[in-house]
Each structure stands twice: as C-alpha cells, then as structure tokens.
C-alpha positions in Angstrom: 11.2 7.7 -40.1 13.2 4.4 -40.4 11.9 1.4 -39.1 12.6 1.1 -35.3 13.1 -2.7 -35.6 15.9 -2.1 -37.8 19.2 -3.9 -35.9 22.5 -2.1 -35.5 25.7 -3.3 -34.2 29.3 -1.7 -33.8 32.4 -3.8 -33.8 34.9 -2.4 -32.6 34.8 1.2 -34.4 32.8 0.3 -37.5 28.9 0.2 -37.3 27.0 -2.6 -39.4 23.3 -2.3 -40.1 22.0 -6.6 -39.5 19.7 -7.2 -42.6 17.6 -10.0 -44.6 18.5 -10.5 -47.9 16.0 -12.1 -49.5 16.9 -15.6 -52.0 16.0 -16.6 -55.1 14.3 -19.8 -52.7 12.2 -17.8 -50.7 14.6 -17.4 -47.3 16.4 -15.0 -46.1 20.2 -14.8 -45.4 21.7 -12.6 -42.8 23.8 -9.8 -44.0 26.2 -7.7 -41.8 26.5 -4.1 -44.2 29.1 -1.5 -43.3 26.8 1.4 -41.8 27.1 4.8 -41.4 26.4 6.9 -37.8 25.3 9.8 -40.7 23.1 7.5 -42.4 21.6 6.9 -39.4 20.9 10.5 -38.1 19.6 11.1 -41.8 16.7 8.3 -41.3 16.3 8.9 -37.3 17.1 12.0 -36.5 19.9 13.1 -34.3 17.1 12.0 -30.6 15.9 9.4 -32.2 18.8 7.4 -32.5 18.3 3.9 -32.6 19.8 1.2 -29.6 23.3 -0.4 -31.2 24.6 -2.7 -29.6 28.8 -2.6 -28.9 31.6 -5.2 -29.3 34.8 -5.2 -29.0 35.4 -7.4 -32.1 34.9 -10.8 -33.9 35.3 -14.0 -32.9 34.5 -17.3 -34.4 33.3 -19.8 -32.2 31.3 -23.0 -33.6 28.9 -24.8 -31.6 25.0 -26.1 -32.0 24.1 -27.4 -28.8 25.3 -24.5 -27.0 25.1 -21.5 -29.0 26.1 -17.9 -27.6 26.3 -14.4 -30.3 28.2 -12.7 -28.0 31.1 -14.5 -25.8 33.5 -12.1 -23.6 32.0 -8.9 -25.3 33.5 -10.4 -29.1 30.5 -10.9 -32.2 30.2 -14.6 -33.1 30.0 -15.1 -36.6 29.4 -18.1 -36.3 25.9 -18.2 -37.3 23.5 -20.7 -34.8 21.4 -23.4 -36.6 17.7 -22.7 -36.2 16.5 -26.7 -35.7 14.9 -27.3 -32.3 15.4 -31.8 -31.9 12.2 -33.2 -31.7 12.1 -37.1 -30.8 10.8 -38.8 -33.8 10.9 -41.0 -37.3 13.3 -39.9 -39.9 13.3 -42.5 -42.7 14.5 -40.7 -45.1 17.6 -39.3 -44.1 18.3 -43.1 -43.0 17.5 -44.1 -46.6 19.6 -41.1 -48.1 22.5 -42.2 -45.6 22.9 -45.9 -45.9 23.0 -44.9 -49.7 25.9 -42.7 -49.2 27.9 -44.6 -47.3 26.7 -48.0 -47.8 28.7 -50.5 -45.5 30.1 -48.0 -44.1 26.6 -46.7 -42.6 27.9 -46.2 -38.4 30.5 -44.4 -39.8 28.3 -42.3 -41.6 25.9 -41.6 -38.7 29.7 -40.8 -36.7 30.7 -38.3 -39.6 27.4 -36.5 -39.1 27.8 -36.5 -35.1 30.9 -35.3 -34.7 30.1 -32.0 -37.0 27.0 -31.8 -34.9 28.4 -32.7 -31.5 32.0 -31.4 -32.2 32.9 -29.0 -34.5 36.4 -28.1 -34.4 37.0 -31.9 -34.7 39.1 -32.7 -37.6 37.2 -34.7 -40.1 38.8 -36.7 -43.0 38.1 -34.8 -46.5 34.8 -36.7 -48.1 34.9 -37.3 -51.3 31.9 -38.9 -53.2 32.7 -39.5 -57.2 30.9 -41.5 -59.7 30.4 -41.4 -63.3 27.2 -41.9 -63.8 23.8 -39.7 -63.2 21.5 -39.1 -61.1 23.1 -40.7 -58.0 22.2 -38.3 -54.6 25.6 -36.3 -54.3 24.2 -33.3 -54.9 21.2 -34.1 -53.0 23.3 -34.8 -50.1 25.3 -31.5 -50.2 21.9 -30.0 -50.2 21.2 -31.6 -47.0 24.4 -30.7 -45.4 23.3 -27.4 -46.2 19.7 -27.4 -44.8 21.4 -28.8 -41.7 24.1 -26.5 -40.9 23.0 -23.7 -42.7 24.5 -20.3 -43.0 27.8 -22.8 -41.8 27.9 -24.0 -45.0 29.0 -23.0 -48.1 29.2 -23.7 -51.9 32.8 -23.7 -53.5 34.2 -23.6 -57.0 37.3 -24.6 -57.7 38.4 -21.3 -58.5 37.7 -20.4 -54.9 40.5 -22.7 -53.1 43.0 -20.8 -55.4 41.5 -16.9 -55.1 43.9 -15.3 -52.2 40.8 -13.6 -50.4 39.4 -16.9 -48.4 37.4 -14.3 -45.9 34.1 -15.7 -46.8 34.5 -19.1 -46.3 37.5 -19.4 -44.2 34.6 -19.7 -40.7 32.5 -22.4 -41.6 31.6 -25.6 -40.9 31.4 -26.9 -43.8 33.1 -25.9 -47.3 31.3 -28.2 -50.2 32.1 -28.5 -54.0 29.8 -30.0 -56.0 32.1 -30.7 -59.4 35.5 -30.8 -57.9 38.8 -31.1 -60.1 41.8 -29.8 -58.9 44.3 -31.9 -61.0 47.4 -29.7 -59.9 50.0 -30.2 -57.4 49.3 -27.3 -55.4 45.5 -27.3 -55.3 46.0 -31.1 -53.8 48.7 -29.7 -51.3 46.5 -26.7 -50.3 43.1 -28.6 -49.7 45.7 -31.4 -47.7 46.4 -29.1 -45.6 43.9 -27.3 -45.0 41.9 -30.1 -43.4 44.6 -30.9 -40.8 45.4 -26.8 -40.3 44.5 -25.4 -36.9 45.0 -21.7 -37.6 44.5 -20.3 -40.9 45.3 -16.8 -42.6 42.0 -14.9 -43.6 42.1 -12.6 -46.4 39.9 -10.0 -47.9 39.9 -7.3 -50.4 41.2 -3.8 -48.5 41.8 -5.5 -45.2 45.0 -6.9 -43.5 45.7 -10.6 -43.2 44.2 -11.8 -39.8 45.2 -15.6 -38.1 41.7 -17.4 -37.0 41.1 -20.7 -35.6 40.6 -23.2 -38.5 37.6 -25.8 -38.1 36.1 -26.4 -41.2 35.3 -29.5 -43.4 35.6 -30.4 -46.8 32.5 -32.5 -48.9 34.1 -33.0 -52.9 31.7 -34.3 -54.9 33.1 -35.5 -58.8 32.1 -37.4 -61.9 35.5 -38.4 -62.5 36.1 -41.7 -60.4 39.8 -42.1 -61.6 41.4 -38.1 -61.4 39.5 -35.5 -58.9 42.2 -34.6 -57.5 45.8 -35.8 -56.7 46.2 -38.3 -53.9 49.6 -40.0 -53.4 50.3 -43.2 -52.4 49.8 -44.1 -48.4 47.4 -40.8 -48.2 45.1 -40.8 -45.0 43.2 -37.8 -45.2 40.4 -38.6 -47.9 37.3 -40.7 -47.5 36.3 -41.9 -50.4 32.7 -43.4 -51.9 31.5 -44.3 -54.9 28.1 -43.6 -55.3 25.7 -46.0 -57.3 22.5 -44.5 -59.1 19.7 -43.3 -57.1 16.7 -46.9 -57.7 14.1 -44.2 -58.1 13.3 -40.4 -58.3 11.5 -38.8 -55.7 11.1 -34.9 -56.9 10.3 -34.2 -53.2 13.0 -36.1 -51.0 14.9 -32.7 -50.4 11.8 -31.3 -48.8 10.8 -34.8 -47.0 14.8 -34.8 -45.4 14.4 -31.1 -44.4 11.1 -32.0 -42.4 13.1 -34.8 -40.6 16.2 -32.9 -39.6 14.5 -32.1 -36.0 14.2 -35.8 -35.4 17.5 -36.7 -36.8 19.2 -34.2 -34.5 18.0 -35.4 -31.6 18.9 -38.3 -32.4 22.8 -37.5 -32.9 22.4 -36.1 -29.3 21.4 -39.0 -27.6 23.3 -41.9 -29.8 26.4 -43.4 -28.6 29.2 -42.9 -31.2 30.4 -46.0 -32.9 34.3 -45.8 -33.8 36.3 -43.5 -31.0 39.0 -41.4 -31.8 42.2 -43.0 -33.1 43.6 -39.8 -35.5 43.6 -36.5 -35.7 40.9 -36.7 -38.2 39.5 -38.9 -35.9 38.8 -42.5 -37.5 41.4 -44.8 -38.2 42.4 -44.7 -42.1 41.7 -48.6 -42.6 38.1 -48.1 -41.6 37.6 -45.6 -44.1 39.9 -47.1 -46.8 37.8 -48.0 -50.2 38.4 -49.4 -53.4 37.9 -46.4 -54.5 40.3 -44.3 -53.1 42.8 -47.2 -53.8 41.8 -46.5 -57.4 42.2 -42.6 -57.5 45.7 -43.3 -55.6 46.8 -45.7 -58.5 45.7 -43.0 -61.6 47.8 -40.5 -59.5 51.3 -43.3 -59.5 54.1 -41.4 -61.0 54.4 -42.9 -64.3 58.4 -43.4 -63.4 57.4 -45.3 -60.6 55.0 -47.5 -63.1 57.8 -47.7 -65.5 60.5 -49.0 -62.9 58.4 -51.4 -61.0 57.7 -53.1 -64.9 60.8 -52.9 -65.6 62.5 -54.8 -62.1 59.2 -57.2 -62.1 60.4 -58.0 -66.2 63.9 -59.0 -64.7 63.0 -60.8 -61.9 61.1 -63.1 -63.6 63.5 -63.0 -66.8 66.1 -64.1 -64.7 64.0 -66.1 -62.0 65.4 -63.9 -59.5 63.5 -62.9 -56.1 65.7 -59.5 -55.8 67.0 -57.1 -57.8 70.3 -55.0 -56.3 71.0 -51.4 -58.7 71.9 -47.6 -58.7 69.9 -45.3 -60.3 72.1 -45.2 -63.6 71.9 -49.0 -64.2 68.2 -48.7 -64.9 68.5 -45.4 -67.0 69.7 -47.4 -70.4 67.6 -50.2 -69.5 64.6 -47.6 -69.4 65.4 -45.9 -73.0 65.5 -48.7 -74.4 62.4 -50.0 -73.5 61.5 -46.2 -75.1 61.1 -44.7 -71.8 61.7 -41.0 -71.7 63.2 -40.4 -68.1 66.0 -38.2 -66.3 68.3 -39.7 -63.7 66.8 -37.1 -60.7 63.5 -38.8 -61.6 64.5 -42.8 -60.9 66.3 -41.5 -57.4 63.0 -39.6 -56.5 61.1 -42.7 -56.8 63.6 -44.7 -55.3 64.5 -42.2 -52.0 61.1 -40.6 -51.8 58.5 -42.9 -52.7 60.1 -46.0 -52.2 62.7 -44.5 -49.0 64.8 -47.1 -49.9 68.7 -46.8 -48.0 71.8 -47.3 -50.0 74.3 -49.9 -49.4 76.4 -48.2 -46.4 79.8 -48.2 -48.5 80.9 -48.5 -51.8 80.5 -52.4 -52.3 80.2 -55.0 -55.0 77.0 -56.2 -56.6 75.0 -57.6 -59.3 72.6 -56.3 -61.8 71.5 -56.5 -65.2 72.0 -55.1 -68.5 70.5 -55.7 -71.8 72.1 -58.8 -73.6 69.9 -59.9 -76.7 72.2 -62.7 -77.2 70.9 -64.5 -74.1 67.1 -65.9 -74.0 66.1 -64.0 -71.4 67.1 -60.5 -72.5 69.1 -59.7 -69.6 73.0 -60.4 -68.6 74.1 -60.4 -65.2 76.9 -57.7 -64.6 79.4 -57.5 -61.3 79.7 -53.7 -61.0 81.1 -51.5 -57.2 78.5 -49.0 -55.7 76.4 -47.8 -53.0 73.3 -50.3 -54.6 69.9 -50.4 -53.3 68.1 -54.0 -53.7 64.5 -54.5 -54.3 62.6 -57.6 -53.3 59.9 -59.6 -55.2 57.7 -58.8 -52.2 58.4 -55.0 -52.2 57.1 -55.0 -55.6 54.0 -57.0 -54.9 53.4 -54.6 -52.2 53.2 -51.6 -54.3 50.2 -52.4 -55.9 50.8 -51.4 -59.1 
C-alpha cells in the first residue's frame, strides 16, 4: 500500500498528487503532478482512499508576512517563504549590499523592503552590468533566490520571447543572469511588463488565462554599454555598475543564507527611507546613474547623432546660437558629409525624439547650404516653409 502521508489536492476537476523533487543541491522543490483517481484506487484501494483536499481553483496571491494556501476556497500558488525573523547580526548581507548599490545603499535596503513588505508594488527593472569578473552579481541573484525562494526564478533570454510564460508569469521575482536583448521588441516587452498589472498566462495545451501581474525583474550583464535597448528620458531601469569583489570568500553564499532570519526582521521593523513618488515607486533622479546615462547614449539613434553634429558644425561655423530648417534642408547637407539617411528618418528624430512644432504657417526663414567658396563652409539661404528652429541650448541638452 501507498504511503498514507502522500498529499492530494483537486482543483477544480483535476486531481494533483503534492510531491518533493529532489535537486542537484540537496533540497527539495515542490511539484504539483497531474494525478489520476485510478492511479489512486490502484495504490489504495477503492476503502482506502486517501483525504484530498478540494478547491475551487487557482489564485495567485503574494505575501510573506501574512501568508494563507487557501483564500476563499482558491489554491495559492504563491508559494510561502520558509524564514522565521530572528532579531540579530547580519554583516554580511550589509557588506554584500552596500557593494551593490554603493551610495545608493537606503535605497538598496528600500528595494529589498518593499518586495518583502509589499509585493505587488512596482519596482524599477535592476540592472547590474560590468565588464569585468568576479564582481557579486551572481552572488546576489543567488541571494535573492535563497530569500524568496520558490518566488524566484532563473530566466534565459530565450524565455521573455517563448509564448508559454506559465511558469514564470507568478513570481516575485524573474532574474537573468547574462541578459542581452539587443532587439526592439525584447526592450518593448520587458518595458512593459514591469509597469503591466494584468498579464496573459500561456501554457502548452491550455487556454490563455488573464492573472494579476506582480513580478520583478533583476538583469545582470557583462556588457556595460548594450544589454538591452533603453531610449532617451527612460525611467524604468536602475542601473549599477558593479566593481570587483576586494576578496573571495568561497563561503559568503552560505554565511548570507544563515543571516537572512536577522535581516528579515529587520526589514519589518525599519522605517523606509524614500516614500512613494512613481508607480515604480522611487523617483527616477534618485535612481539615475552614470551608468544608465551611458547605456542610453550607445542606444542614440545614430540619425539623431548625425543631426545634432551636423546643426552644432553650423552653429559654430556660422557663430550662430539657432539654427531654423525642414527636414529636406539637412538631407543634402547629410550625404554629403557621406551620411546615408532617408527623409522619414530626419522627421522621426525631429517629431518623435526631439517633439519639436513646426512654424504655424508657411513662412520665411533662413538656413544653410553647403558653399565651399565661403570660409566657413556654409551659405546662408532665405527659403518659405513650415521651419522648425533648434537652439544652441537644445543641443547642449541632448547630451550627445
């Protein structure tokens, strides 16, 4: 006969058998496996069927102060975190923290507290890049990991752009440890994920289902300049760059794992730093780095590059603080410089990156055209348009 502690649950009208799987690290994960009532009379008997327990379906519904598996007769799969806080030391994780974040340490500590304390808050998407070696990213996923748990979860790139999202699409926390998602619609889809409140959930053989949305995203990357695309006045990243580790301590995974207990209680009792001024909670200058600002100026279109050299080159050619055109003024002056451009690119820079307005009406202006006869390159030429005009300080203020 089966093992009478064996745990079965039905859901709805299907029957799951609740078991261990044993890891590769020596824990156990908890598996819900599709079940059969036959199976079940074959290893019990038809009176000695086991107790299975009955709900009326899933639900997903985060919390680790005040954890429930079954709310209004729906499953949780939302999966509890098995610390119990313990007043005490926890240098380590203090040490591992203040590396991570570095000035921006309280923020740090907020970050941590507000997945602990409030889980369906929106967070801003972390992303921790450097170049060299042996620096603690991965060692902090880890932790993230050992802290949340089974609400944590291990993402390839490949994942974020499979259609079945079912096993990750409920947790807390959704880490990649070598992230490069250099395409347009990777960079669009992890954007809006982390502001999303519902999402579709997808698996193999099973109908679309809307859920509640709540999870996190931790990017980790060698590549400081191009991880992934971020344009120009982007809020939603957090950005580090993490220096080399001073020493290594084969043991400080196990030492930050002992200290989680401590370090829980003492997100429950500490008073959050920063209050809520976003969605994603902090206000984007507090969490605005130099290097984000560098990621964001690799991702410039490269006509946007090529127009603000090409207007700064005039202005100070012709000792001019403005610069008044339409978009088929600058194309000649762009090939000839060798710049291979179409005229839909210079008015996407101009209306959607730059949102600059037209001239009301048709009216006349000055620009510039080519003259090699003059010293400074460029004649001044009276043409009638609907001009836009770009300033010596709207240039500086790009950046670039």
């Amino acid at each position: 006969m089966a093992d009478v502690k064996e745990e079965y649950i039905r859901v709805g009208t299907s029957l799951y058998k609740l078991a261990h799987q044993p890891l590769a690290n020596g824990t156990t994960v908890l598996r819900r496996i599709p079940w059969s009532f036959g199976t079940i009379r074959q290893d019990y008997g038809k009176s000695h069927t086991p107790p299975i327990k009955k709900y009326d379906g899933f639900c997903t519904v985060p919390s680790h102060t005040d954890y429930h598996k079954e709310i209004d007769g729906f499953y949780n799969l939302y999966e509890p975190i098995t610390h119990v806080p313990v007043e005490g030391e926890f240098p380590d994780i203090i040490k591992l923290m203040r590396h991570i974040f570095g000035e921006q340490f309280e923020l740090g500590l907020d970050y941590m507290q507000l997945l602990y304390r409030q889980p369906t808050q929106k967070l801003p998407i972390l992303l921790l890049v450097s170049e060299e070696r042996n620096t603690g990213k991965t060692t902090f996923l880890n932790f993230l990991k050992a802290v949340f748990q089974d609400n944590t979860t291990f993402n390839t790139n490949e994942d974020f752009r499979s259609q079945f999202n079912a096993d990750w699409a409920g947790k807390l926390l959704i880490v990649v440890d070598e992230v490069l998602l250099c395409r347009r619609e990777d960079s669009e889809r992890l954007k809006n994920l982390s502001t999303a409140q519902t999402y579709k959930v997808e698996a193999k053989g099973k109908d679309r289902q809307e859920v509640n949305f709540f999870a996190k995203f931790v990017l980790c990357s060698n590549n400081e300049l191009f991880p992934v695309i971020i344009d120009t006045g982007e809020t939603r990243y957090w950005v580090r760059k993490i220096m080399p580790l001073e020493s290594d301590d084969t043991n400080f995974l196990q030492k930050l794992k002992a200290q989680i207990p401590a370090f829980l209680y003492y997100l429950q009792h500490r008073a959050l730093y920063s209050t809520k001024e976003s969605r994603m909670w902090f206000n984007p200058t507090l969490i605005h780095t130099d290097a984000l600002e560098r990621i964001m100026q690799c991702n410039r279109n490269h006509t946007e590059i090529d127009l603000v050299e090409l207007l700064r080159s005039i202005m100070e050619c012709q000792k001019v603080d403005k610069v008044s055109f339409i978009p088929q003024d600058l194309l000649p002056l762009l090939s000839i410089n060798g710049v291979k451009v179409e005229l839909w690119h210079i008015r996407k820079v101009v209306k959607e990156l730059w949102r600059l307005k037209p001239a009301p009406n048709a009216l006349s202006y000055t620009t510039y055209q080519y003259d090699y006869s003059k010293p400074t390159k460029f004649g001044a030429v009276s043409r009638v348009g609907r001009y836009y005009t770009v300033t010596k300080e709207f240039i500086e203020s790009l950046n670039i």
